[in-house]
MIRORO-382453 format. One record per residue (C-alpha): x, y, z; residue in one letter. Coordinates in Angstrom, 2 decimals. Last residue first. Layout:
MIRORO-382453
+---------+---------+---------+------+
|      px |      py |      pz | code |
+---------+---------+---------+------+
|       X |       Y |       Z |    a |
...
+---------+---------+---------+------+
END
This chain:
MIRORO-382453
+---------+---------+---------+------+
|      px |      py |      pz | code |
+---------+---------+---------+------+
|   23.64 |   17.61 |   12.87 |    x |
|   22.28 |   14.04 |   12.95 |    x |
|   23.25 |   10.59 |   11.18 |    x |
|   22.78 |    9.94 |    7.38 |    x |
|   25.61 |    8.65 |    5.16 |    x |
|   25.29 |   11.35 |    2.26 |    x |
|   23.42 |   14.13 |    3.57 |    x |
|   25.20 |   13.56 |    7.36 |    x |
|   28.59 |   13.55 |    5.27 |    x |
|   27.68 |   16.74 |    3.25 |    x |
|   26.27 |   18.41 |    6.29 |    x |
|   29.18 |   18.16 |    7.93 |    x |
|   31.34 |   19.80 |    5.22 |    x |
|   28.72 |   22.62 |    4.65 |    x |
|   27.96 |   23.45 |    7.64 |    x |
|   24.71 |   25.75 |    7.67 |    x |
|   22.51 |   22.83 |    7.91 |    x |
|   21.18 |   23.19 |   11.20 |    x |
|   17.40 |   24.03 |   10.10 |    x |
|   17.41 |   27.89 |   11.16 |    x |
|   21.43 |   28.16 |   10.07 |    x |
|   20.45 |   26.70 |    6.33 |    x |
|   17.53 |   29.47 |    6.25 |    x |
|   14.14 |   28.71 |    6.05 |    x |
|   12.58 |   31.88 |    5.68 |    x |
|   10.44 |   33.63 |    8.26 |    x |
|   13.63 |   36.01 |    9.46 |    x |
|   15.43 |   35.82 |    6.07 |    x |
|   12.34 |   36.09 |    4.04 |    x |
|   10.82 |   39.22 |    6.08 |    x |
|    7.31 |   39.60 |    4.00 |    x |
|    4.95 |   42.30 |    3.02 |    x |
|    5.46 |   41.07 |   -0.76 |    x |
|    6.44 |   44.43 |   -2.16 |    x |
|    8.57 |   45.53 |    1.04 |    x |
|   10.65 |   42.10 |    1.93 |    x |
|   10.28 |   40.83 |   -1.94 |    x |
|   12.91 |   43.18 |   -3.60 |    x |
|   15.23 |   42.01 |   -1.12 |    x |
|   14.70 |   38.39 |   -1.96 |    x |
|   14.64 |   38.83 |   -5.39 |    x |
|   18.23 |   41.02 |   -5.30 |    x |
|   19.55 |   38.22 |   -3.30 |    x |
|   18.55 |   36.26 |   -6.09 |    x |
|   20.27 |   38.15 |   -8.45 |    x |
|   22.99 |   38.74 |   -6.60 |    x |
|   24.42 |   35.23 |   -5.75 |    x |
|   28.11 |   35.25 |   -4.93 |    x |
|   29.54 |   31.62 |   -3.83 |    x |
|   31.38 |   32.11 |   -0.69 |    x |
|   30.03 |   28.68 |    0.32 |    x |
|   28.05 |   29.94 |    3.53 |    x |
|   26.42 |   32.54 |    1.35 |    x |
|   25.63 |   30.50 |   -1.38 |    x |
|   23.97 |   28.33 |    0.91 |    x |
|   22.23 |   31.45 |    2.25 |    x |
|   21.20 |   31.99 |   -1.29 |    x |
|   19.85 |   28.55 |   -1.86 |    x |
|   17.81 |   28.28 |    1.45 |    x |
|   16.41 |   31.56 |    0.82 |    x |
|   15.01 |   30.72 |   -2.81 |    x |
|   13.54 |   27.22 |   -1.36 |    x |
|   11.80 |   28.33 |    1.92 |    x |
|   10.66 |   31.83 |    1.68 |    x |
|   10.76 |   32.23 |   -2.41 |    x |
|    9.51 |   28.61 |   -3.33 |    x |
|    7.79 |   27.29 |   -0.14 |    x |
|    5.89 |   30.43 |    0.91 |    x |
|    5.61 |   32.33 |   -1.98 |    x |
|    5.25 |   30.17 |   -4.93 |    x |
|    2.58 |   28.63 |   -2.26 |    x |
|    0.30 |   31.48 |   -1.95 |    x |
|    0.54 |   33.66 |    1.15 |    x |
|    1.46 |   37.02 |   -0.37 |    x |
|   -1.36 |   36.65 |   -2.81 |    x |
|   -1.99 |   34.78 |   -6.46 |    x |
|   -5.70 |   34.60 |   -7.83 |    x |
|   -5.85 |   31.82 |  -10.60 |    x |
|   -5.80 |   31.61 |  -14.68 |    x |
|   -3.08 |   28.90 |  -13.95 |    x |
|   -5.49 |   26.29 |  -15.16 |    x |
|   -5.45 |   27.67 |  -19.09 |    x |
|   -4.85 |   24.26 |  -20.36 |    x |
|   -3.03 |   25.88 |  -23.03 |    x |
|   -0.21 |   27.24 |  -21.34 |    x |
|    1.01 |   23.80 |  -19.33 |    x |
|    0.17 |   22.09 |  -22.38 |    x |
|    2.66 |   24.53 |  -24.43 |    x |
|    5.32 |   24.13 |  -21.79 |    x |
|    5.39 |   20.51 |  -21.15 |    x |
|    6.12 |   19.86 |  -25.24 |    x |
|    9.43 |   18.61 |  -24.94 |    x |
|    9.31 |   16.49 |  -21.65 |    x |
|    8.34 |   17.55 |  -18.05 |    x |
|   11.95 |   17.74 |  -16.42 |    x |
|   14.07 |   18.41 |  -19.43 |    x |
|   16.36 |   16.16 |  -21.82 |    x |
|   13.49 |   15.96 |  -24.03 |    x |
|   13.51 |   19.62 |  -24.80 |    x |
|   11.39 |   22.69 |  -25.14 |    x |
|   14.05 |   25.17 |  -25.05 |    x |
|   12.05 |   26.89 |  -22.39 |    x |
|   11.88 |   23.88 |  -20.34 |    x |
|   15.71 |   22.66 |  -20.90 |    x |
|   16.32 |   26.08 |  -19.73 |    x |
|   15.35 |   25.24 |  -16.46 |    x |
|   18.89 |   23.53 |  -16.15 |    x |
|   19.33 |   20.00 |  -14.50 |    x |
|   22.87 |   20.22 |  -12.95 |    x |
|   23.84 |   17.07 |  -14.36 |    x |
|   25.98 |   14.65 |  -12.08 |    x |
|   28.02 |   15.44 |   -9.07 |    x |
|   28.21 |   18.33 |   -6.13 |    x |
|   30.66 |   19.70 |   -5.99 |    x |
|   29.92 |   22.88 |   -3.75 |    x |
|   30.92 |   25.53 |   -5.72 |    x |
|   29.78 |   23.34 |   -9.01 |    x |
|   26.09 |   23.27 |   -7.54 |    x |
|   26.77 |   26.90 |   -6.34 |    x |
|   27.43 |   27.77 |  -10.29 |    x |
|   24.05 |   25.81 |  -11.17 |    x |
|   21.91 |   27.83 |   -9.06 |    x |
|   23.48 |   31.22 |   -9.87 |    x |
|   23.00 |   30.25 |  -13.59 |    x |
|   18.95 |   29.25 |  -12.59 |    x |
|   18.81 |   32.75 |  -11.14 |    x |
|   20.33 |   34.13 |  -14.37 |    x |
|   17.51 |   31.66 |  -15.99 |    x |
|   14.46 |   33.30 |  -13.95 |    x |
|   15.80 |   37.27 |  -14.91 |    x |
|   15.80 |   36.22 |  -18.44 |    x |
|   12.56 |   34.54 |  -18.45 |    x |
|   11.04 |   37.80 |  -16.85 |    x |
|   12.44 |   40.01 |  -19.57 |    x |
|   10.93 |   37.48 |  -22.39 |    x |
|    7.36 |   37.81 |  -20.51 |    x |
|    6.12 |   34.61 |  -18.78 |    x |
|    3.32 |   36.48 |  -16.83 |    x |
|    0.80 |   37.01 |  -20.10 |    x |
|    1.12 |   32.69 |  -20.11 |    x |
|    3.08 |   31.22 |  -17.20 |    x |
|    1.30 |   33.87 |  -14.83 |    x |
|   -1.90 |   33.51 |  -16.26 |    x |
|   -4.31 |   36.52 |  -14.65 |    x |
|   -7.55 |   36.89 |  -14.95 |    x |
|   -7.71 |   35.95 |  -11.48 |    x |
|   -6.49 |   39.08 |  -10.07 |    x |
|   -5.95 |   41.69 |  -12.59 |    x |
|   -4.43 |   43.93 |  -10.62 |    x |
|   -2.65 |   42.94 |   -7.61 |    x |
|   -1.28 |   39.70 |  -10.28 |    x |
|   -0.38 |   42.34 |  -12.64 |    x |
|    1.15 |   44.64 |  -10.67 |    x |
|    3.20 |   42.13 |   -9.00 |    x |
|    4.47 |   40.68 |  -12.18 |    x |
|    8.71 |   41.12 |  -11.32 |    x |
|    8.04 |   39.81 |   -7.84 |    x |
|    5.70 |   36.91 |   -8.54 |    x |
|    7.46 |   35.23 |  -11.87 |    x |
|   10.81 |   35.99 |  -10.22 |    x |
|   10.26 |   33.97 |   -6.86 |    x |
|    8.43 |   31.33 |   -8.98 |    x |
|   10.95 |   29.91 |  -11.70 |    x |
|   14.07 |   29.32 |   -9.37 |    x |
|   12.68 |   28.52 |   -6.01 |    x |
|   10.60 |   25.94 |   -8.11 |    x |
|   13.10 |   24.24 |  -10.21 |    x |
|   14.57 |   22.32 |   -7.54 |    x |
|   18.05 |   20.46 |   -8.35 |    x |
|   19.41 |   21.57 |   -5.72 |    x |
|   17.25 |   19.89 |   -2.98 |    x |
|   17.79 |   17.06 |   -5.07 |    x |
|   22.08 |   17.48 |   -4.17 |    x |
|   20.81 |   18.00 |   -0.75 |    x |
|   18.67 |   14.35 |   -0.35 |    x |
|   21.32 |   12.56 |   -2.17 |    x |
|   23.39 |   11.53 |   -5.02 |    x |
|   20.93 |   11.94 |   -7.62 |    x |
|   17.98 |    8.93 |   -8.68 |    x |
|   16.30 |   10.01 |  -11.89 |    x |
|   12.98 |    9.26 |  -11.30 |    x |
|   10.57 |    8.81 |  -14.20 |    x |
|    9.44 |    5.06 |  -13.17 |    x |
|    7.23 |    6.68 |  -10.21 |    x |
|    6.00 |    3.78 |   -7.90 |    x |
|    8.63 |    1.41 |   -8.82 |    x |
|   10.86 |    4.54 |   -8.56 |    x |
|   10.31 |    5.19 |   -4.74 |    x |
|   10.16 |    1.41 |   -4.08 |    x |
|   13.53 |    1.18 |   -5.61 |    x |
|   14.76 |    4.60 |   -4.17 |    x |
|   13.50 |    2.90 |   -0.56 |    x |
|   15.34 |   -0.17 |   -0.86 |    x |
|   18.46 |    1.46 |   -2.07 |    x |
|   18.67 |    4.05 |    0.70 |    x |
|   18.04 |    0.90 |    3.25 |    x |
|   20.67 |   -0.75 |    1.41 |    x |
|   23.54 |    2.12 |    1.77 |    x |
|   23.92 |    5.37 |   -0.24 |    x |
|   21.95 |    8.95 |    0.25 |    x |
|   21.02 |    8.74 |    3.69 |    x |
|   18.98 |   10.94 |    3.12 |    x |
|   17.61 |   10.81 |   -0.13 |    x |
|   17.63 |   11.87 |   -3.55 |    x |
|   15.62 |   12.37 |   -7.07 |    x |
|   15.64 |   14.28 |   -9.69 |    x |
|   12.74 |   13.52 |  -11.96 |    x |
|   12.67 |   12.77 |  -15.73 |    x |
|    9.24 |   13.05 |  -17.59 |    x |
|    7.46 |   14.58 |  -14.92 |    x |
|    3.54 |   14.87 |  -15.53 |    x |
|    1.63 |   17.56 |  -17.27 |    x |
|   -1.86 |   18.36 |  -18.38 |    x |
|   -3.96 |   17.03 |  -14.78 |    x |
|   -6.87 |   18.07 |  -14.05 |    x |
|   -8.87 |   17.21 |  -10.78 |    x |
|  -12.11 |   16.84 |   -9.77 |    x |
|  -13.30 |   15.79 |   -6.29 |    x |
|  -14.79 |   18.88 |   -5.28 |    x |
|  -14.25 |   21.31 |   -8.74 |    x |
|  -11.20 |   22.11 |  -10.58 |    x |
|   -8.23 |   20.66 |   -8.37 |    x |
|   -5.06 |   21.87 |  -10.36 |    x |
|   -2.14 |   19.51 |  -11.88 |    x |
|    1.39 |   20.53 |  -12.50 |    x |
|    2.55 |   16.62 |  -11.57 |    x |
|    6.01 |   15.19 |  -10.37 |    x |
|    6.53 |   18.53 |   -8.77 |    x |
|   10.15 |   19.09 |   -9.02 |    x |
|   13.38 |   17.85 |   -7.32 |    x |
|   12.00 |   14.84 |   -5.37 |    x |
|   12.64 |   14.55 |   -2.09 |    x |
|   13.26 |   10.92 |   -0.34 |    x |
|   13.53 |   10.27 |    3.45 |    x |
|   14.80 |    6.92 |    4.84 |    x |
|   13.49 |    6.18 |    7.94 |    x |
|   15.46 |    4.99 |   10.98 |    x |
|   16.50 |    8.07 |   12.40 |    x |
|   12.92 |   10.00 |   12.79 |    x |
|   13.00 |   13.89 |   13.38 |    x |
|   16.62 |   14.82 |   11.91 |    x |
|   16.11 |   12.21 |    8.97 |    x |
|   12.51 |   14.04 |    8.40 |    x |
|   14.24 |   18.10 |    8.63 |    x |
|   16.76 |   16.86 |    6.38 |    x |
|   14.68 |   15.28 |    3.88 |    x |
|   12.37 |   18.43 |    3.79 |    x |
|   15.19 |   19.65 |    1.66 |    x |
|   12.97 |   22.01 |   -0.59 |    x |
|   11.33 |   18.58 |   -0.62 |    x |
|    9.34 |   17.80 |   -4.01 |    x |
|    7.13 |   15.67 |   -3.58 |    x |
|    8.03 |   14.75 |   -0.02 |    x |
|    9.14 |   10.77 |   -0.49 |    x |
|    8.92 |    9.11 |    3.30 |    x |
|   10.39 |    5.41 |    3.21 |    x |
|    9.66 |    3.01 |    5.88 |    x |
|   12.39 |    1.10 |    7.06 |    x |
|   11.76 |    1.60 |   10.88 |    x |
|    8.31 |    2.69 |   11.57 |    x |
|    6.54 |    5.88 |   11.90 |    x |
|    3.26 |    7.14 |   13.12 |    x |
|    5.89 |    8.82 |   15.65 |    x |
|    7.17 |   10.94 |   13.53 |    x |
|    3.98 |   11.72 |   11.72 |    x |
|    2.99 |   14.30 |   14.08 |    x |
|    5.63 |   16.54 |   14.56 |    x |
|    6.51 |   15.56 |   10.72 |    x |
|    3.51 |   17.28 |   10.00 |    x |
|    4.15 |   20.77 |   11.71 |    x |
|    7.47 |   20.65 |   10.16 |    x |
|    6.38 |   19.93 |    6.94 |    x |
|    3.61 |   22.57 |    6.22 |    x |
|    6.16 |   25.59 |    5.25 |    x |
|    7.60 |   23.01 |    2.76 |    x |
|    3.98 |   22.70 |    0.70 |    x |
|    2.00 |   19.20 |    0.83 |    x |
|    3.26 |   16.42 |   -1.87 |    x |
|    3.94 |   13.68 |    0.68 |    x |
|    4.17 |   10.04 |   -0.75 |    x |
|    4.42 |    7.46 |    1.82 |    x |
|    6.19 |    3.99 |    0.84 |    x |
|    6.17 |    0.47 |    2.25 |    x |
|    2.36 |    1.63 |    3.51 |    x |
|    0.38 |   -0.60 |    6.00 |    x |
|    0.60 |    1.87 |    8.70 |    x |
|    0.52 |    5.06 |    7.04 |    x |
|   -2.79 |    6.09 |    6.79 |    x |
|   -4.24 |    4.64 |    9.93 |    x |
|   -1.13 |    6.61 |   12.28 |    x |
|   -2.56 |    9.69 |    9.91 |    x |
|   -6.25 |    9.49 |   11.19 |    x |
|   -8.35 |   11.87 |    9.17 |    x |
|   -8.59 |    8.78 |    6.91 |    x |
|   -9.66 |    7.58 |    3.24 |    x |
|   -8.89 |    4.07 |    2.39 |    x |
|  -10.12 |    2.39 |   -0.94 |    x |
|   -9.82 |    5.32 |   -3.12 |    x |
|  -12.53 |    5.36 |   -6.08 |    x |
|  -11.37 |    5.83 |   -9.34 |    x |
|  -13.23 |    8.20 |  -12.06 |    x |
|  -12.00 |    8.74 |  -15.61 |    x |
|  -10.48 |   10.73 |  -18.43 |    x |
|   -6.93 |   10.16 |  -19.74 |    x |
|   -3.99 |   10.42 |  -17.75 |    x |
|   -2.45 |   13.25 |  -19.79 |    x |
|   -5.86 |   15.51 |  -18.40 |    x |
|   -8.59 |   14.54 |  -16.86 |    x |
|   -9.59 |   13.13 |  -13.68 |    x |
|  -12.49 |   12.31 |  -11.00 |    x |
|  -11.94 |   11.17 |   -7.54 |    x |
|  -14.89 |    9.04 |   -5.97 |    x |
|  -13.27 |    8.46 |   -2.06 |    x |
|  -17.86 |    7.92 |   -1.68 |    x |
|  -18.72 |   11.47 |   -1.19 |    x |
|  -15.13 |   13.28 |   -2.14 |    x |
|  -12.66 |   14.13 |    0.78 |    x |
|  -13.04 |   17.40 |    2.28 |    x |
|  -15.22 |   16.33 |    5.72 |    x |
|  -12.55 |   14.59 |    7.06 |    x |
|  -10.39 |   17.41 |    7.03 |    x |
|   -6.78 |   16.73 |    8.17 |    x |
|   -6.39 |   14.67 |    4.80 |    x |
|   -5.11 |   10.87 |    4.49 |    x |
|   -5.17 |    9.02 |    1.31 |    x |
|   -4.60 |    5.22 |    1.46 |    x |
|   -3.75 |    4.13 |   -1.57 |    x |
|   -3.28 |    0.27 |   -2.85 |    x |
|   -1.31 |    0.86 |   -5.92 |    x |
|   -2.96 |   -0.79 |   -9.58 |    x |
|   -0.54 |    2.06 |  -11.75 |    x |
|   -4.37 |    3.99 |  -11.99 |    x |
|   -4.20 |    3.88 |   -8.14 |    x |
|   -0.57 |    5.94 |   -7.99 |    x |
|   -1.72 |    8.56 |  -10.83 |    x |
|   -5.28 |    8.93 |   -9.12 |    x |
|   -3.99 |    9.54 |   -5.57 |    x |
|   -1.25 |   11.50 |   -6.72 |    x |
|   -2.83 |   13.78 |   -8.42 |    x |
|   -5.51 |   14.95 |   -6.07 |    x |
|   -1.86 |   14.87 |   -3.86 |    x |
|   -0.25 |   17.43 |   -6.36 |    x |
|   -3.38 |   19.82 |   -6.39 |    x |
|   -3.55 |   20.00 |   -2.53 |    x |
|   -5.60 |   17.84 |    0.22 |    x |
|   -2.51 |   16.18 |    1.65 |    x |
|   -0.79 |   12.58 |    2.52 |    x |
|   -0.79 |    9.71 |    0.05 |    x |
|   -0.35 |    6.29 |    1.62 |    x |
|    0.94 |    3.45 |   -0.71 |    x |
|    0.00 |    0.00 |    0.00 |    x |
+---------+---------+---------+------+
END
């Protein structure tokens, strides 16, 4: 059995996605009252056009998780440590924990519960929206996805990448939990879609797309010199394989993320017609979790990174928002040294 955890866009996707591969799911929301009558869960999109019916829906997350070989979390970084409080415990030894994607929620899980190997993923595996109760759409799914854990190597690492990919046959397994942390698109794409359209999005509310009218040529610019300042603190620190560059998107090609043709699905579905805010997720996990994690990496590594700094600064007065007190800062998790948190990444074991 796989157990699902979340009420978002990427768990509505999960759900179907892992129970139209024949997966057991158990699907566990705070809300009892927000699942669909029945566990009926509708779908269209690159799946195809259906209706499955999930055979365990709980409010009770010890129930959800323990029969599962292999939880899938795709809830928002700010909302991990308040779960992992409470799945912790729920736990058991060998278990494997994939949040989807992590913004290095891996650390903060191996910290909380030695024992479990924690997997992050280094994109969403779906862009999906929920379009109605119990409907969701999905136009895009990961071709080719980063992913790592912590501990990175050893048979209980193996065990859980092997159930991890069983599950999702697109992952690209990386060297560990950091080096997928790295890898994540969203701190780079989001952070400069929201500051540099604010007047838009204040303006035209939900009429407007950000990756359509949003996705300007200037805007593009400024999200692949944050993507160079990405990649140059992956070499700064080392760290192996491809460096997975968001131009792959733009450039429409295979050797991306979400395949050649991701982009112009993602546009025409028109789903991203939506209401952005200070509090929306591009926000909170990409710009205050993701985007200051990277530049205060960057800053503990010497590694100059002024555009994003600049996004981060620029954010603090428009935005209505301190990102280095609220953000989740390498020192605020314990992973501001480099050298030891390259062995605990890689081997597991505490700060």
């Amino acid at each position: 059995m796989v157990a699902v955890l979340g009420g978002g866009n990427g768990a509505h996707a999960a759900v179907v996605d892992l129970q139209l591969k024949g997966y057991r799911v158990a699907w566990w929301r705070r809300d009892a009252g927000a699942f669909p009558p029945d566990g009926c869960l509708r779908y269209t999109g690159i799946l195809g056009e259906g209706e499955i019916t999930v055979e365990r829906c709980t409010d009770v997350l010890a129930e959800a998780v323990e029969d599962a070989d292999l939880v899938v979390a795709p809830l928002p970084a700010d909302a991990q440590p308040p779960l992992l409080d409470r799945l912790a415990p729920a736990l058991r030894d060998g278990q494997a924990v994939a949040f989807t994607p992590g913004t290095f929620g891996s650390w903060l899980g191996a910290q909380r519960r030695p024992g479990v190997t924690f997997l992050e993923t280094g994109t969403l595996p779906y862009l999906a929206r929920v379009t109605a109760p119990g409907e969701v759409s999905i136009p895009v799914v990961a071709t080719r996805l980063p992913t790592g854990s912590i501990p990175g190597e050893g048979p209980a690492a193996d065990a859980a990448h092997e159930a991890f990919a069983a599950a999702y046959p697109s992952a690209v397994r990386v060297s560990d939990g950091w080096d997928a942390a790295l890898c994540n698109w969203g701190p780079v794409l989001h952070p400069p879609l929201i500051v540099q359209n604010l007047g838009a999005i204040e303006s035209l509310g939900d009429a407007f797309d950000i990756h359509a009218a949003g996705t300007s040529e200037g805007v593009v610019r400024t999200i692949l010199a944050v993507d160079e300042e990405r990649i140059a603190l992956r070499r700064t620190l080392n760290l192996p394989g491809e460096h997975w560059p968001i131009r792959t998107h733009y450039d429409e090609s295979p050797q991306g993320m979400y395949g050649s043709d991701a982009k112009r699905r993602l546009v025409e579905s028109g789903l991203w017609r939506e209401r952005l805010h200070p509090r929306h997720r591009y926000v909170t996990e990409d710009l205050l979790c993701g985007l200051v994690l990277t530049a205060s990496w960057g800053r503990a590594a010497g590694q100059p990174m002024p555009v994003s700094e600049a996004l981060l600064t620029l954010a603090a007065p428009s935005l209505g928002v301190d990102p280095w007190t609220e953000g989740r800062s390498a020192a605020s998790i314990g992973a501001e040294d480099l050298e030891v948190l390259r062995a605990a990444a890689r081997h597991g074991g505490g700060r």
